[in-house]
C-alpha positions in Angstrom: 144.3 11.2 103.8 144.8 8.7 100.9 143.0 9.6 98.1 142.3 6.4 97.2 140.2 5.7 100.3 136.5 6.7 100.2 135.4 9.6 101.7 132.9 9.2 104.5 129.4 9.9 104.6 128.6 12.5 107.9 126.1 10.2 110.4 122.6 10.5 110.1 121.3 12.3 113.6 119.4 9.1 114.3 119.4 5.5 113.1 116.2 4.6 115.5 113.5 7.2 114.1 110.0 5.7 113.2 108.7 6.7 110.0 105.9 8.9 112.7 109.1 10.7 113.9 110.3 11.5 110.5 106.8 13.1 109.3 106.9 15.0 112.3 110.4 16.4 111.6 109.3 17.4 107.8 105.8 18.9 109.0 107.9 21.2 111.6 110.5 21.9 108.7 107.2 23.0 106.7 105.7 25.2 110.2 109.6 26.6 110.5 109.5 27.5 106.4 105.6 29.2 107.1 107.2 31.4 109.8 110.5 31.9 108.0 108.4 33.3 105.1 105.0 34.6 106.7 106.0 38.6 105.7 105.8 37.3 101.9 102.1 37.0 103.7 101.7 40.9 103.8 103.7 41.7 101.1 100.9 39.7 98.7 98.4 41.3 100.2 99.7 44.7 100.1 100.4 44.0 96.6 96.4 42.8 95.9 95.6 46.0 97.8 97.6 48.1 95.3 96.2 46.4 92.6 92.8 47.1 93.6 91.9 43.3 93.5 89.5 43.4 96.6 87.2 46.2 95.2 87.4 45.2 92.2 85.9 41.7 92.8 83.8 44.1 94.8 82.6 46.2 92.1 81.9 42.6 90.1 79.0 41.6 92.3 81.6 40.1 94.6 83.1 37.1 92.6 85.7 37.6 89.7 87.6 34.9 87.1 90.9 36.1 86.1 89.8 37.6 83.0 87.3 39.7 85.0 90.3 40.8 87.1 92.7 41.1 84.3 90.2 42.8 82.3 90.1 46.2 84.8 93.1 45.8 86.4 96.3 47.7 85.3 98.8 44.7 85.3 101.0 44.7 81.9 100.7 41.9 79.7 103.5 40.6 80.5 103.1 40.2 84.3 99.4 38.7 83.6 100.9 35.3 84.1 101.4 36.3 88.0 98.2 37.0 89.0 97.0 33.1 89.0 100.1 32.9 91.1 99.3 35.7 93.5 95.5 34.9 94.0 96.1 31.3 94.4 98.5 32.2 97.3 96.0 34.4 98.9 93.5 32.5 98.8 95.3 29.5 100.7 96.2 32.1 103.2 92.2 32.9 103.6 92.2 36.5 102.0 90.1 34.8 99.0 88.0 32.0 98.1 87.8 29.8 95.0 85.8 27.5 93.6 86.6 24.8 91.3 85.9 27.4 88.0 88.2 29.4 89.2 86.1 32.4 90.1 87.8 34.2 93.1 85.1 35.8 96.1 86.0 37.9 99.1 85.9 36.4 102.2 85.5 38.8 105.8 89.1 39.9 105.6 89.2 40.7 102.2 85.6 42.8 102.4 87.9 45.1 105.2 90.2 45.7 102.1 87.6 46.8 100.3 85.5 49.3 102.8 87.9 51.4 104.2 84.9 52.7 106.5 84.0 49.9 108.4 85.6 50.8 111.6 84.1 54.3 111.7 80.4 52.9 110.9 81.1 50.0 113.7 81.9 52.5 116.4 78.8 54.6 115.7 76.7 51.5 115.6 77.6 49.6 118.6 78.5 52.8 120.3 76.1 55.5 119.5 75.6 56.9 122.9 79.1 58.2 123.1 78.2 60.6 119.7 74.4 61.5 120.8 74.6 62.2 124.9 74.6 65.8 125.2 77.0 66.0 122.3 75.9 69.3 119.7 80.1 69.6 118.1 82.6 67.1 117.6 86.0 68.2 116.3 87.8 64.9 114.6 91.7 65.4 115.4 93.8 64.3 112.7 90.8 63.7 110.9 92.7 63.7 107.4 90.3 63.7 104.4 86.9 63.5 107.2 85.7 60.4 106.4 85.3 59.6 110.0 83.7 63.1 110.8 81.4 62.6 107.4 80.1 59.1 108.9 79.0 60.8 112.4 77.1 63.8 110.4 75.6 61.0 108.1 74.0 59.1 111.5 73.7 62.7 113.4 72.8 64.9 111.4 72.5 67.2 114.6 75.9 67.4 115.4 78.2 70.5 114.1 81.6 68.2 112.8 85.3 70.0 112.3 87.8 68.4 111.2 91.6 69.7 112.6 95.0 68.7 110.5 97.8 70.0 109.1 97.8 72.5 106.3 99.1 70.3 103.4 96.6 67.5 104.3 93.2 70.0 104.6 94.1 72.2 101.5 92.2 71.5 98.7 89.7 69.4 100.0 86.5 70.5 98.9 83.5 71.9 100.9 80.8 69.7 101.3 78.5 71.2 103.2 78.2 68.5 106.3 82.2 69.0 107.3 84.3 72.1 108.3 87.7 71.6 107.8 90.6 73.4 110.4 94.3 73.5 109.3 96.5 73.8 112.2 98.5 72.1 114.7 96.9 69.5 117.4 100.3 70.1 119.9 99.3 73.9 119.7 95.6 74.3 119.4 92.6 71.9 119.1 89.1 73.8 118.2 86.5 73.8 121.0 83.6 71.0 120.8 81.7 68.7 123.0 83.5 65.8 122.0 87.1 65.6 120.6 87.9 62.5 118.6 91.2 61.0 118.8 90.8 58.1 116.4 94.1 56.0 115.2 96.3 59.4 116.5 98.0 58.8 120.2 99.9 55.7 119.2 101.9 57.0 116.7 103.3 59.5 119.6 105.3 59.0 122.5 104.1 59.5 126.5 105.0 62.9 126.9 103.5 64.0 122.9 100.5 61.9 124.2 100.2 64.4 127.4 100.5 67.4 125.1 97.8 66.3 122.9 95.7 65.1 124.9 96.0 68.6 127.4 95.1 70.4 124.2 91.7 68.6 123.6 90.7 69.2 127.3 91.5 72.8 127.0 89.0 72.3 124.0 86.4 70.7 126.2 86.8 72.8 129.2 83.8 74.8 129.0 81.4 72.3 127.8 78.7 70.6 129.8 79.6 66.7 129.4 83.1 67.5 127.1 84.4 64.4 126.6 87.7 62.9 124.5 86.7 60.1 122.7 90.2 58.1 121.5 89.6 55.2 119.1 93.0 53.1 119.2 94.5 49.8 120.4 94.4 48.7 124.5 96.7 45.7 124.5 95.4 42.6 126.5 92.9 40.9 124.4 91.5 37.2 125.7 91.3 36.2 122.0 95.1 34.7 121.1 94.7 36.4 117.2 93.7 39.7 118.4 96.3 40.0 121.3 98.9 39.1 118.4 98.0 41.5 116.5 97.8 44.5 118.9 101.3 43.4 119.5 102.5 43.4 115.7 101.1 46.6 115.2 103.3 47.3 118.5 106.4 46.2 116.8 105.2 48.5 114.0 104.8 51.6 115.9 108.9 50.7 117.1 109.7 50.5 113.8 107.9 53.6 112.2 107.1 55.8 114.6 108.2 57.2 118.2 105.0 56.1 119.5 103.7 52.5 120.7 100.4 50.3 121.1 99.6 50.6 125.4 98.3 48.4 128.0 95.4 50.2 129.8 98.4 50.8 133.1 99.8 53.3 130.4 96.8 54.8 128.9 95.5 55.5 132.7 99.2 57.3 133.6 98.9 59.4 130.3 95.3 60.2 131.3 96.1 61.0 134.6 98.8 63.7 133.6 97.0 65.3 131.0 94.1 66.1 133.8 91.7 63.3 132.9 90.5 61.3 136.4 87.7 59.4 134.7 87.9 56.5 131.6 86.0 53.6 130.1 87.5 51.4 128.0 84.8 49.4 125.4 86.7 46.9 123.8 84.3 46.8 120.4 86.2 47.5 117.7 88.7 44.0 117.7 91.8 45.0 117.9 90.7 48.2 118.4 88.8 49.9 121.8 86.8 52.7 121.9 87.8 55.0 125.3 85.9 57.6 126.8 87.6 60.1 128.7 86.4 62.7 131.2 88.2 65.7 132.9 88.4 66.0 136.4 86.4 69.0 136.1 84.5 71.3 133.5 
């Protein structure tokens, strides 16, 4: 090629596009961008999680300015300047809310940050039958520091709660009076009890572990009139579009982090069935959530 000679320009793709078809193209370059970069979505709000941001505004009477939040936060000095950055971010993206002098308030999803019991006091409200029908013991497995087990002793005081987990994660817990706490193994042993709570616990476990589990509890409920297994986790098949998308992110979650996996109720009713449990009810009240109730074959 002579130097000399000008170098040519590449086509446009079209010469014909309306200014309508150009706007289109840029608002689906900004849609492509939003789903390029929606994890920078969690990471934010993992970060105002760290930060304590939610309870914070909380703890304020539920609105903070940025001096409020900068005030009990521990962000150094020099990262202040981020925090206008970071709320204004979330709050485009519906964690927050602002108004016009610049005082941040929680909206729904937020308040969920900042009440990390909300989905054991929704179970016991909308579902209270499940806890008080014939039920004197519960044994919470996996139950970690017995939050769960403290709620259900809070609304029935009547019922005897245990709480079963591994060593490292009971010791040093201190005795309150309203919860027992068990170390051990749920693949070995699982204390006996009228009901046995599985809450947030099978998914993270594969078919067969799920078997083995759940084989223990009903060894546990054997000899109890009306023993049930009560499992709080996700049943994938929502009707609502935001909820069945997130049952199956949290899927893609359990791929990534664990052996286990979020199930369709087909699954849940094979892994009942081998573990000697002939009788279910699914109760989806807890959004993405379900509340199942599980009976033996027999007593």
């Amino acid at each position: 090629m002579d130097q000399n000679q000008p170098i040519p320009f590449p086509a446009p793709l079209s010469t014909t596009g309306t200014d309508a078809d150009d706007a289109e193209l840029l608002q689906a370059q900004a849609e492509l961008c939003c789903h390029a970069w929606r994890h920078m979505e969690s990471m934010a709000l993992k970060c105002a999680i760290d930060l304590g941001i939610p309870s914070a505004i909380h703890r304020n009477g539920g609105s903070a300015s940025l001096p409020d939040l900068l005030a009990t936060l521990p962000i150094a000095e020099n990262k202040s300047p981020f925090l206008h950055r970071l709320m204004r971010f979330l709050t485009v993206s519906g964690i927050f809310t602002s108004a016009d002098d610049g005082v941040y308030q929680l909206t729904r999803v937020a308040s969920m940050a900042a009440d990390s019991k909300f989905l054991a006091e929704i179970a016991i409200r909308r579902h209270a039958e499940a806890f008080m029908t014939n039920v004197s013991s519960l044994v919470d497995v996996g139950g970690g520091d017995g939050s769960m087990a403290r709620a259900i002793v809070k609304a029935f005081p009547h019922i005897k709660c245990l709480v079963l987990d591994l060593p490292h994660v009971v010791r040093g817990i201190p005795a309150d009076g309203f919860v027992e706490y068990v170390a051990g193994d749920m693949m070995d042993f699982v204390p006996p009890a009228n009901v046995v709570l599985l809450k947030l616990v099978l998914h993270d476990w594969s078919d067969e572990d799920c078997v083995r589990i759940l084989s223990r509890c009903r060894e546990a409920i054997s000899n109890r009139e009306g023993g049930k297994v009560i499992i709080i986790d996700t049943v994938i098949g929502s009707q609502s579009q935001q909820i069945y998308e997130a049952q199956l992110f949290l899927d893609l979650c359990m791929m990534t982090v664990t052996t286990g996996k979020e199930r369709e109720e087909k699954e849940w009713h094979m892994i009942f069935l081998k573990a000697g449990f002939t009788q279910y009810k699914i109760l989806p009240i807890l959004g993405i959530k379900s509340l199942i109730e599980v009976n033996p074959s027999q007593y």
